[in-house]
TORDRENNU-488345 format. One record per residue (C-alpha): residue number from 1; residue in one letter; y, x, z. Coordinates in Angstrom, 3 decimals, padded with zeros to 6 digits. Layout:
# residues N
<i NUM&aa a&Y Y&X X&Z Z>
...
//
This chain:
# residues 354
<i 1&aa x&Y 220.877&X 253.848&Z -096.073>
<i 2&aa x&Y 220.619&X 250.771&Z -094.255>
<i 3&aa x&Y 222.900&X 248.219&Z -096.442>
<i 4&aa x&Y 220.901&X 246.730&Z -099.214>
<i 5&aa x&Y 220.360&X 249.235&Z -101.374>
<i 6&aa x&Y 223.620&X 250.814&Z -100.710>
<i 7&aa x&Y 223.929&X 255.007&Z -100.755>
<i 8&aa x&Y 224.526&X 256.712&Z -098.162>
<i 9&aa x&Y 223.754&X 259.751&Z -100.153>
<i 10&aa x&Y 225.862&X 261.924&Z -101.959>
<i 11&aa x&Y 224.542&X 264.398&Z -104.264>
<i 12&aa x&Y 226.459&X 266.384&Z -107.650>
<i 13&aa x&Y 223.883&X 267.083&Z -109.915>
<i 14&aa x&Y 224.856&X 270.862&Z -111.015>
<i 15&aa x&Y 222.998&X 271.151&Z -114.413>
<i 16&aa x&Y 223.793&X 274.385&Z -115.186>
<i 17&aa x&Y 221.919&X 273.743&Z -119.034>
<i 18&aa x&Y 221.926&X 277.336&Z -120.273>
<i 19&aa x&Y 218.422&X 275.963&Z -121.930>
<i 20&aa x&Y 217.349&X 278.549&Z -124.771>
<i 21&aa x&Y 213.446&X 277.406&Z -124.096>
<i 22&aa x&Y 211.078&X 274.044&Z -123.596>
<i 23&aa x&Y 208.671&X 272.914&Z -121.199>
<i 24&aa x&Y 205.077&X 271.644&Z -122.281>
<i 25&aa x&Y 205.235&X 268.266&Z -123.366>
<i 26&aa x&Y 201.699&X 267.863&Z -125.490>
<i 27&aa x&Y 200.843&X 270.783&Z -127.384>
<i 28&aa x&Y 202.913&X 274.025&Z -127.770>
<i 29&aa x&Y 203.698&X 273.294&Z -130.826>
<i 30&aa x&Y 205.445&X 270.164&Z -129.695>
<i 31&aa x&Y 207.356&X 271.844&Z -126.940>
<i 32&aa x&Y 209.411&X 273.516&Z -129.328>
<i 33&aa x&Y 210.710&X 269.930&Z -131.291>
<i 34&aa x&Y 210.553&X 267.893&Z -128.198>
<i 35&aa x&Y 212.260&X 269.295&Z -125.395>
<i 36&aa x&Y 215.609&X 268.664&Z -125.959>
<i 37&aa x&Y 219.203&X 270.511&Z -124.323>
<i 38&aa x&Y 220.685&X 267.681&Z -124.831>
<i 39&aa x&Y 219.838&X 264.986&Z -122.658>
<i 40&aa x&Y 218.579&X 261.176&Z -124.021>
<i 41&aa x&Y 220.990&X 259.612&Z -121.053>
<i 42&aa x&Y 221.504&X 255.730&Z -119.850>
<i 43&aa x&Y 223.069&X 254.286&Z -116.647>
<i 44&aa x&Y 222.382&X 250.768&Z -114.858>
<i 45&aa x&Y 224.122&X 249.021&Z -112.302>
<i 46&aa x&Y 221.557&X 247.913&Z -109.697>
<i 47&aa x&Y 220.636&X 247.998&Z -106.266>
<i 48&aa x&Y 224.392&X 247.766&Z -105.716>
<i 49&aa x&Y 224.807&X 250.969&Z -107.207>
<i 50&aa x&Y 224.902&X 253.205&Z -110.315>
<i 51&aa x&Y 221.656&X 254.616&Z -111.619>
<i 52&aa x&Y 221.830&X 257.237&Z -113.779>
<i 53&aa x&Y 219.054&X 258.684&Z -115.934>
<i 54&aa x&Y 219.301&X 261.709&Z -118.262>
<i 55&aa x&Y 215.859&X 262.547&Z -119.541>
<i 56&aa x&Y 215.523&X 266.340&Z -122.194>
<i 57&aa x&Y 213.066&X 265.161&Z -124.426>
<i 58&aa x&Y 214.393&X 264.075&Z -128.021>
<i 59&aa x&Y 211.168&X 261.302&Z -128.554>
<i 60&aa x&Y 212.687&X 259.496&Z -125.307>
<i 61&aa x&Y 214.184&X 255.653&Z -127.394>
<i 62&aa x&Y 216.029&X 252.452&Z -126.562>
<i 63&aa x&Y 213.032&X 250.969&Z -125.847>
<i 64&aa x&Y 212.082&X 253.742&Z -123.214>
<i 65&aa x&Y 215.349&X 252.490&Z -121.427>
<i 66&aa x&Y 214.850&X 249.008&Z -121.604>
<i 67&aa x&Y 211.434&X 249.389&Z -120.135>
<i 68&aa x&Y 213.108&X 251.528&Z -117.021>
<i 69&aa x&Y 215.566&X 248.771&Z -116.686>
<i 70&aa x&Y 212.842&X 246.200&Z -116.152>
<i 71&aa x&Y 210.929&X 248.296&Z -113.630>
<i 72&aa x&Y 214.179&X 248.280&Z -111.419>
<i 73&aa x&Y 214.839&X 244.751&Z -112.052>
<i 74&aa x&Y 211.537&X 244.146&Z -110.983>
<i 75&aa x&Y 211.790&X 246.093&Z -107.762>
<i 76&aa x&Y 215.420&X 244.935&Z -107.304>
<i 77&aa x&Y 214.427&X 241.404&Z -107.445>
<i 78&aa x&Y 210.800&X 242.019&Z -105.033>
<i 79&aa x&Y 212.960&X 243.971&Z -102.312>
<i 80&aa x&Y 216.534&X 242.950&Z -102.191>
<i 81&aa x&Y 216.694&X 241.048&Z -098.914>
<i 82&aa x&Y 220.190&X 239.659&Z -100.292>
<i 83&aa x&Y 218.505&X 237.741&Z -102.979>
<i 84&aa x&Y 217.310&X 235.029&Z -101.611>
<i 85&aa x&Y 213.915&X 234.402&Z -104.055>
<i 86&aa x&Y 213.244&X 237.774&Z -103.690>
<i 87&aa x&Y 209.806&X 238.667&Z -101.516>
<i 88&aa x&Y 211.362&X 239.957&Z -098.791>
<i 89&aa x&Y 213.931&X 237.207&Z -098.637>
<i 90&aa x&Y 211.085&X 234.882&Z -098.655>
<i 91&aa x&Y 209.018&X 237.270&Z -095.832>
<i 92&aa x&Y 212.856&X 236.700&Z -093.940>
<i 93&aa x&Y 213.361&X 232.823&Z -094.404>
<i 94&aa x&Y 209.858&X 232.386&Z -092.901>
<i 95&aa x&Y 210.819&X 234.843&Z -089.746>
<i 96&aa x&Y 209.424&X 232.961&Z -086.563>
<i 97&aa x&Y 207.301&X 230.874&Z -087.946>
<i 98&aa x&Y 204.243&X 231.881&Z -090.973>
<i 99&aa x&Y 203.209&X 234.996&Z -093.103>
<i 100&aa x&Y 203.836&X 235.219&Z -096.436>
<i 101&aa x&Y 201.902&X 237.291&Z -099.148>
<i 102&aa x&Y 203.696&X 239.682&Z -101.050>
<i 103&aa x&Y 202.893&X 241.646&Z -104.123>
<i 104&aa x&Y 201.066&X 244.844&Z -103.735>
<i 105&aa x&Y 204.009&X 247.403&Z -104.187>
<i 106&aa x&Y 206.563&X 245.334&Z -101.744>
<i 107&aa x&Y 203.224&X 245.621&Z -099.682>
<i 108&aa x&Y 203.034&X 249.147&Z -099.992>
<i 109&aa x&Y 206.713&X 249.930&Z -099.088>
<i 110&aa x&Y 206.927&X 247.972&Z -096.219>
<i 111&aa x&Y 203.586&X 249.718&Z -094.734>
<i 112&aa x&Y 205.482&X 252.929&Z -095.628>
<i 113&aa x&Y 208.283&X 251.802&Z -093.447>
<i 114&aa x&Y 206.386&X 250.612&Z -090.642>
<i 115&aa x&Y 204.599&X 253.928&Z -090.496>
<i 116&aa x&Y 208.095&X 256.243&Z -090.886>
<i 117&aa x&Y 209.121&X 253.894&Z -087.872>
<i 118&aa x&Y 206.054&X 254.962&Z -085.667>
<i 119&aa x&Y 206.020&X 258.574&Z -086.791>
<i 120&aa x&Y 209.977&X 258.600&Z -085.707>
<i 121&aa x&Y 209.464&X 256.754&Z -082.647>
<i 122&aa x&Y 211.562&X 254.145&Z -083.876>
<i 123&aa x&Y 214.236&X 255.918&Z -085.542>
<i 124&aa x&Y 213.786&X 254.395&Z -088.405>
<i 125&aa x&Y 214.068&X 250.407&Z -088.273>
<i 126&aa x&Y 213.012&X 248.799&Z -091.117>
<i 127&aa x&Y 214.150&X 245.168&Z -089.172>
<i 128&aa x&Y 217.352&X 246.705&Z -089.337>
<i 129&aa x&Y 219.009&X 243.288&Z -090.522>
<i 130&aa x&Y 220.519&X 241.490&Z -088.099>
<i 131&aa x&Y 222.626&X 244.502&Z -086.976>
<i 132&aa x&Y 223.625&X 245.638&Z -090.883>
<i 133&aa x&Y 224.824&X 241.409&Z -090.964>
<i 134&aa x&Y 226.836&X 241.912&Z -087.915>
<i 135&aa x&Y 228.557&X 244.808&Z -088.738>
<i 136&aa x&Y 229.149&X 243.987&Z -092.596>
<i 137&aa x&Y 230.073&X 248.272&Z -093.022>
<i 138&aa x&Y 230.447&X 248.148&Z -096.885>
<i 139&aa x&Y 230.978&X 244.364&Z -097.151>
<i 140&aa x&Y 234.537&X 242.739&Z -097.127>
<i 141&aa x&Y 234.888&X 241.956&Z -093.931>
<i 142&aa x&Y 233.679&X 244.870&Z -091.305>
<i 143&aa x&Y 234.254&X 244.619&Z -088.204>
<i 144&aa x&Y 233.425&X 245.536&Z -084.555>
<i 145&aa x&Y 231.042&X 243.507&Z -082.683>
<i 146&aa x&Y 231.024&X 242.375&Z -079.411>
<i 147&aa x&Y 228.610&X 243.230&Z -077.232>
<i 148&aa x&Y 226.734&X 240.439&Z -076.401>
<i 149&aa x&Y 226.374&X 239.762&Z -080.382>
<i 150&aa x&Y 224.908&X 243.697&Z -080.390>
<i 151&aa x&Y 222.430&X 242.604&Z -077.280>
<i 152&aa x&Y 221.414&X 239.212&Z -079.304>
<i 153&aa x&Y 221.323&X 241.150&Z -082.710>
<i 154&aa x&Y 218.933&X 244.175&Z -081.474>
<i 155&aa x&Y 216.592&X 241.666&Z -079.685>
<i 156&aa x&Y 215.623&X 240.577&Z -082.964>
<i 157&aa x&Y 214.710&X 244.189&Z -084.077>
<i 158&aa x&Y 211.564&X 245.549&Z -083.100>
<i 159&aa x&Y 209.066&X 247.036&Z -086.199>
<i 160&aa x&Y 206.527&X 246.336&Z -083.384>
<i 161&aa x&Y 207.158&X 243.158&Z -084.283>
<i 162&aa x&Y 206.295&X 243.265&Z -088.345>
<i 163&aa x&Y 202.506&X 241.774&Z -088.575>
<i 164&aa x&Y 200.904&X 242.669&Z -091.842>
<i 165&aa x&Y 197.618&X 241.993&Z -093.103>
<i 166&aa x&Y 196.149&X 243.625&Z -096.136>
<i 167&aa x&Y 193.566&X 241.588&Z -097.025>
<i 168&aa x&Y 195.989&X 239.527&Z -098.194>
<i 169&aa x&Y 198.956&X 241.526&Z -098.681>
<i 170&aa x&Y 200.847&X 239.103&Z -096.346>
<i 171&aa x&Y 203.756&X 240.331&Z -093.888>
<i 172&aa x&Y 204.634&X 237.755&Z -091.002>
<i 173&aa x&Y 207.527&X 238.909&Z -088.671>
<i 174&aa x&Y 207.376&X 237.495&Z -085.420>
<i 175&aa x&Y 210.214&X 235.606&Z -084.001>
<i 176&aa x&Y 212.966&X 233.772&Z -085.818>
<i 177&aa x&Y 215.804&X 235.390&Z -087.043>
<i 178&aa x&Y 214.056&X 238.921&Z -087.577>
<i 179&aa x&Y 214.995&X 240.275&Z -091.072>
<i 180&aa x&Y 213.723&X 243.355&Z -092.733>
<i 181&aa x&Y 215.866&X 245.375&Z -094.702>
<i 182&aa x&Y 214.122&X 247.911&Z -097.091>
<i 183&aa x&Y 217.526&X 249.704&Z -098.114>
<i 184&aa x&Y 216.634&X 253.297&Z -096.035>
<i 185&aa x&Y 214.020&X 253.288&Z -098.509>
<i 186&aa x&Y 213.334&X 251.124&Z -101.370>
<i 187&aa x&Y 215.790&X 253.195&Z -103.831>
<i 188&aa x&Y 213.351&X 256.207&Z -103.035>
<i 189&aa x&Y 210.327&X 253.662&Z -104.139>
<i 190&aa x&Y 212.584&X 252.838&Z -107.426>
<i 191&aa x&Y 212.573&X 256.836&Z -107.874>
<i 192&aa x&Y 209.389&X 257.572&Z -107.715>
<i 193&aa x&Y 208.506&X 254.570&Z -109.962>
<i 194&aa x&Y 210.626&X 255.582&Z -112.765>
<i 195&aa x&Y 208.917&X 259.081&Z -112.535>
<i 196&aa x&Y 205.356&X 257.808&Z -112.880>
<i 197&aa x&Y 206.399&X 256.095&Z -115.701>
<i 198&aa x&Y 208.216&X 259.113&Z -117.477>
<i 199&aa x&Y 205.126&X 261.480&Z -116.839>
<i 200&aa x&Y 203.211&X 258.623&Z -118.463>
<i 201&aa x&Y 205.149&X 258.496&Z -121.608>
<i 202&aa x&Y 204.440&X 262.206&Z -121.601>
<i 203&aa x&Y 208.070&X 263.394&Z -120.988>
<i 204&aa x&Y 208.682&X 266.307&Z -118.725>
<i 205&aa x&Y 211.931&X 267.400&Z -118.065>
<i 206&aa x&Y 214.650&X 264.452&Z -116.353>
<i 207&aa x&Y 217.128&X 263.831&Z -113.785>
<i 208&aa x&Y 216.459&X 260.645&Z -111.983>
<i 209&aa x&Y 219.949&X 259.886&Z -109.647>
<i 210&aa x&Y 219.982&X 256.466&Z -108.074>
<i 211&aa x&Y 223.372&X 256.585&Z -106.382>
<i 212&aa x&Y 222.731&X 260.038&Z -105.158>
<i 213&aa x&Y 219.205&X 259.826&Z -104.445>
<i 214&aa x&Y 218.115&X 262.629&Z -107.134>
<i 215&aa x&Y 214.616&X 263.325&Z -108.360>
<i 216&aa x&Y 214.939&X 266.387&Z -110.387>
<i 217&aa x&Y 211.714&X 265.896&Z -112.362>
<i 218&aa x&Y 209.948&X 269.044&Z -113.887>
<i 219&aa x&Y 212.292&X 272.125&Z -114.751>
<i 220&aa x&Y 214.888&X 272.749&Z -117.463>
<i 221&aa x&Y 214.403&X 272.380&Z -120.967>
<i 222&aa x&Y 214.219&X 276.690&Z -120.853>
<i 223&aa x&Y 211.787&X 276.381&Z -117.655>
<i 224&aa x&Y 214.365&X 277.383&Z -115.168>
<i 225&aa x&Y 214.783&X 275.146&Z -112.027>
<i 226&aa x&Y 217.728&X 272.668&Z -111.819>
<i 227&aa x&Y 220.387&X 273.434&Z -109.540>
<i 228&aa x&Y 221.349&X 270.274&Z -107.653>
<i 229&aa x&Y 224.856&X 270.466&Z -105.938>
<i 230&aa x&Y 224.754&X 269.228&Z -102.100>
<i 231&aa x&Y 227.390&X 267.374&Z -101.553>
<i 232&aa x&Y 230.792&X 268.690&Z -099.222>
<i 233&aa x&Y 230.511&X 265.679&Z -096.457>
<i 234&aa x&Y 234.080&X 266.260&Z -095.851>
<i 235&aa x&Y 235.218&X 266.057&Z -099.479>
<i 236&aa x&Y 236.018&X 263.576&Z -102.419>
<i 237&aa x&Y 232.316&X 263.129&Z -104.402>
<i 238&aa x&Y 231.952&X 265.950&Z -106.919>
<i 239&aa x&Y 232.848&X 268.899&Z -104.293>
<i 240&aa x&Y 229.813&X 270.536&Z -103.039>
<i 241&aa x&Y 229.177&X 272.915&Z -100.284>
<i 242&aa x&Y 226.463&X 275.058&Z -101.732>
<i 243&aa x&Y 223.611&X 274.683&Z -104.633>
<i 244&aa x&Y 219.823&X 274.301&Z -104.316>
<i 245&aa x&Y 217.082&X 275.069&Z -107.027>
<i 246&aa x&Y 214.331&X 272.302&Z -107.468>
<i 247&aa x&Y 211.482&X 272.014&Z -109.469>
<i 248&aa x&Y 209.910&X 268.702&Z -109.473>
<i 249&aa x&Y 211.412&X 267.991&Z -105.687>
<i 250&aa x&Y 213.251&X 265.045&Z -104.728>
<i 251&aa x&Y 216.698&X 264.993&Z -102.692>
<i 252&aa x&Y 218.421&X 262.570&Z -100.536>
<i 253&aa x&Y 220.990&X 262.848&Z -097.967>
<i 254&aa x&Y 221.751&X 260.733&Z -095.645>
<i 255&aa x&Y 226.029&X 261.031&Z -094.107>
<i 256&aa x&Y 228.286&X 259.411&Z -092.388>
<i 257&aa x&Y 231.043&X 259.842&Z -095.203>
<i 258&aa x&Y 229.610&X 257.323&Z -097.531>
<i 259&aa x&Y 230.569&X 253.959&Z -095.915>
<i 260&aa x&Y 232.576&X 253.362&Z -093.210>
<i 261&aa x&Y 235.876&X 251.681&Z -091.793>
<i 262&aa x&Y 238.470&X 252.480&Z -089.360>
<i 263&aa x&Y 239.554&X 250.120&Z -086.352>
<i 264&aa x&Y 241.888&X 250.776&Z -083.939>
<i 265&aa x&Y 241.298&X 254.733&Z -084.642>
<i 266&aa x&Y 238.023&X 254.510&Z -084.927>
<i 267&aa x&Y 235.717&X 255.552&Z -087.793>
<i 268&aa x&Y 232.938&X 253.752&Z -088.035>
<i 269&aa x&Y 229.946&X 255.167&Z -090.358>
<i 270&aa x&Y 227.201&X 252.905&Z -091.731>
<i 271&aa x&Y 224.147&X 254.839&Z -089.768>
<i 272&aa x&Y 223.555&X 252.163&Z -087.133>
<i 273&aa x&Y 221.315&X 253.640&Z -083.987>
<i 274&aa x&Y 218.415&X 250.905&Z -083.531>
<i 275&aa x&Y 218.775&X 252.114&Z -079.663>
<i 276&aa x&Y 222.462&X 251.473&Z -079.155>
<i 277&aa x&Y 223.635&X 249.625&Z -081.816>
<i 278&aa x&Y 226.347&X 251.692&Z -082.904>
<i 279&aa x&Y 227.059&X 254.133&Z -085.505>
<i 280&aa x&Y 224.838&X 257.048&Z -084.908>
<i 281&aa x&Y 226.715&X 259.641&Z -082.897>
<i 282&aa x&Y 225.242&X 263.355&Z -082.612>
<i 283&aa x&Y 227.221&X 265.799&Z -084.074>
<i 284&aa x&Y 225.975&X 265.381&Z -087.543>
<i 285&aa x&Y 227.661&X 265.258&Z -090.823>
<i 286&aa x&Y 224.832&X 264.894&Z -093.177>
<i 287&aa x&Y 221.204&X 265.727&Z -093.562>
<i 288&aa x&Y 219.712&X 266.409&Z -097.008>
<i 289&aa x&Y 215.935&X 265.924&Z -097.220>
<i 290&aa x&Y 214.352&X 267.632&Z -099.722>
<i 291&aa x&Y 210.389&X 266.798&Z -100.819>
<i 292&aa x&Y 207.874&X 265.828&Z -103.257>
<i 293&aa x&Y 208.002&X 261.975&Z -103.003>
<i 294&aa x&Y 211.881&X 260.045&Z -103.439>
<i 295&aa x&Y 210.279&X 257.251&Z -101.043>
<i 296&aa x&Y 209.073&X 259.764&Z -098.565>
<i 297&aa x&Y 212.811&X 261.895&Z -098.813>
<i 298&aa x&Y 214.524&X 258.281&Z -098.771>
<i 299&aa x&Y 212.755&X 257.301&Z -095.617>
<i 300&aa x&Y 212.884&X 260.550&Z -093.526>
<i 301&aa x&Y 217.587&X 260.928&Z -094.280>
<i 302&aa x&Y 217.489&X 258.429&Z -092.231>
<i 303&aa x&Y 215.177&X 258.841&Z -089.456>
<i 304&aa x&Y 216.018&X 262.417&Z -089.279>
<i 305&aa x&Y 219.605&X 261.951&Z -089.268>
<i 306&aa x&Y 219.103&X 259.611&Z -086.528>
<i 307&aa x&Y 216.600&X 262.119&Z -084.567>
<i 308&aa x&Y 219.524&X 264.897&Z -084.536>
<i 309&aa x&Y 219.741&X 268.402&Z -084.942>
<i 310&aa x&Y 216.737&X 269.734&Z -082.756>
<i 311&aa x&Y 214.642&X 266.543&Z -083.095>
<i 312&aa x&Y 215.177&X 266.334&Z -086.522>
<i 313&aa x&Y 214.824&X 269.842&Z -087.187>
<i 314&aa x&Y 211.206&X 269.753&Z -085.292>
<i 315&aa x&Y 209.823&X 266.405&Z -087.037>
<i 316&aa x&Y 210.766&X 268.176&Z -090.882>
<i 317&aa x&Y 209.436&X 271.549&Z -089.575>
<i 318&aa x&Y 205.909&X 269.832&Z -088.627>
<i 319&aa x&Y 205.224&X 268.132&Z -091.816>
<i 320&aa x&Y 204.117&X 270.231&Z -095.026>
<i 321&aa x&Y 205.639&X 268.463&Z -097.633>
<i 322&aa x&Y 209.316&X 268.528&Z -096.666>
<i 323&aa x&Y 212.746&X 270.347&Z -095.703>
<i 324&aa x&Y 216.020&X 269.958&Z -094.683>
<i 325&aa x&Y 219.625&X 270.660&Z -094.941>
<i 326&aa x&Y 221.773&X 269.458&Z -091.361>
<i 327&aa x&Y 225.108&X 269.670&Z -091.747>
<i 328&aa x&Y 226.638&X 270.108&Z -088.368>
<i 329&aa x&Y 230.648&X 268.234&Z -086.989>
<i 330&aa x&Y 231.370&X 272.560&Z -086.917>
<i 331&aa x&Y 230.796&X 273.618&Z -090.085>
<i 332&aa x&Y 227.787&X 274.679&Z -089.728>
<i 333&aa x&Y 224.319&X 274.535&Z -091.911>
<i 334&aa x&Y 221.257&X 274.634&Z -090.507>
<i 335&aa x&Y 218.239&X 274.881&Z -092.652>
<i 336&aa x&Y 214.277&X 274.494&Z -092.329>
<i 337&aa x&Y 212.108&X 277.079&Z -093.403>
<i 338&aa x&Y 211.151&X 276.440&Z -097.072>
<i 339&aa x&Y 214.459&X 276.271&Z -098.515>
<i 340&aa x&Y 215.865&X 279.802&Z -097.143>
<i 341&aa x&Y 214.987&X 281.129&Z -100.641>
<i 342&aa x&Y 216.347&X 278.568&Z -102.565>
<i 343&aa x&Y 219.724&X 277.314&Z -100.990>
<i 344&aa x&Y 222.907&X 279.075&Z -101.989>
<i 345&aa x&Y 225.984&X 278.388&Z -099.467>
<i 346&aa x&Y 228.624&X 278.312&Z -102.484>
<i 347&aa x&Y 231.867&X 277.021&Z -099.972>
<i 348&aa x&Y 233.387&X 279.519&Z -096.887>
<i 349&aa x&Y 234.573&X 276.632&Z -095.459>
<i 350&aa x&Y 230.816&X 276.326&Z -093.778>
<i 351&aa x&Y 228.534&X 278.826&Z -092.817>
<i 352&aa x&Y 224.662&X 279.487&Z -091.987>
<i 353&aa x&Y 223.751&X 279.237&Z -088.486>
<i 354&aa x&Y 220.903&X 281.583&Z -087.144>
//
């Protein structure tokens, strides 16, 4: 998740809508008008991707839409590195040389990052930049680097290097040419945001998918949990390996069959390793994270898929709030802990590890 806003996530939403009930909305008497089996649904074309939003509530309008759209304009044009106005452009352009203040939320993510960059032991880079620019995976032109452009790239990447200040909300990177990139986790942000807002509006029952980052808000219109579809790394999109029930969870996965190129027989993947500058290369196929918050699932694809299996496996297992899905070069699924009860291997072409 490291180009723009680019996916490397893959999820098929698996609605299985065999919805005879409702979820509370206001009063009971309103769950049985307002919950709806039939979704209110819109889709937008930002962050470089398609955003799709199906919410089961028969009071959700036009105007409800509209105002979605303008909260991921609005974090679209605060976070987008590529747009030059933007506030992390800006933070970017004035690499090397002063601070500049920020507004509280592009504030808030870039903390965010800085901490999932500390907690992974640098696993995940949010001054990703220079490298994504060098290797242009998902651009027109990819291509190969050489390796004194790697050396000169990475020794402008170091979150060490990311100075913020919250009195002021300012971020000041410190040499020239550093560039943060908030793509591993600003569509999680976007998520999240468009959630708060729903639950405000007093809906209760939605499928938030920004280009397969899925927040599966509440339950089903008849209270049972949505089954979300992971996606089969080694298929075309829409071919999943197995099913998960969610109820108010977020999931993200993080692959190396999203974006890529092939060069002299070489597949390259868009996971670049901050320590070598290559694709990320341990035996991995995917990770799906699966937790409360879209930024906090958004953030840890990446720096778990970077960890690896065992590291990976160990950094999910110690948190609380989270779980994963590792999908292994031999077929094989590994999960964590929480989701043994709720993960249903659907394809015989993998199997459960031990």
């Amino acid at each position: 998740m490291y180009r723009k806003f680019l996916s490397c996530s893959s999820l098929l939403i698996m609605l299985t809508l065999l919805m005879t009930g409702a979820i509370g909305c206001t009063t009971k008497a309103d769950q049985k008008t307002a919950a709806s089996n039939e979704p209110a649904a819109e889709r937008y074309f930002i962050f470089d991707t398609i955003v799709s939003l199906r919410v089961y509530d028969e009071r959700m309008t036009p105007r409800h839409f509209d105002e979605v759209r303008a909260l991921l304009e609005r974090i679209d044009q605060r976070m987008n590195r590529q747009l030059a106005g933007s506030e992390i452009g800006q933070v970017n352009q004035a690499a090397g040389k002063s601070e500049v203040s920020v507004s509280e939320e592009t504030f808030k993510v870039v903390q965010t990052a800085i901490d999932y960059a500390a907690a992974s032991g640098g696993h995940f880079e949010p001054t990703v930049g220079p490298l994504v620019d060098l290797w242009g995976i998902g651009g027109e032109h990819p291509a190969v680097p050489k390796e004194d452009e790697l050396a000169a790239a990475m020794q402008r990447m170091n979150y060490k290097d990311v100075i913020l200040n919250p009195a002021s909300n300012a971020i000041r990177l410190k040499k020239e040419g550093m560039s943060l990139d908030l793509g591993a986790i600003a569509k999680g942000y976007a998520a999240d945001v468009i959630a708060d807002y729903l639950q405000q509006q007093d809906f209760r029952s939605a499928i938030i998918d920004l280009g397969g980052n899925i927040l599966a808000m509440g339950s089903k219109p008849d209270g049972s949990p949505w089954n979300i579809g992971i996606q089969d790394p080694e298929k075309d999109r829409g071919q999943s390996l197995g099913t998960l029930q969610a109820v108010n969870k977020t999931i993200v996965t993080s692959g190396v069959y999203e974006r890529f190129f092939e060069a002299e027989g070489t597949v390259y993947h868009h996971i670049l390793s901050p320590f070598t500058g290559y694709p990320v290369d341990n035996d991995l196929l995917s990770v799906t994270i699966v937790t409360d918050t879209s930024m906090d699932a958004d953030a840890m694809s990446t720096s778990v898929f970077s960890l690896g299996l065992t590291e990976g496996r160990q950094f999910v297992e110690s948190r609380d709030d989270a779980d994963a899905i590792f999908v292994t070069t031999d077929h094989q699924i590994y999960l964590t802990s929480g989701l043994t009860d709720t993960f249903k291997l659907t394809n015989d072409h993998y199997q459960l590890a031990e």
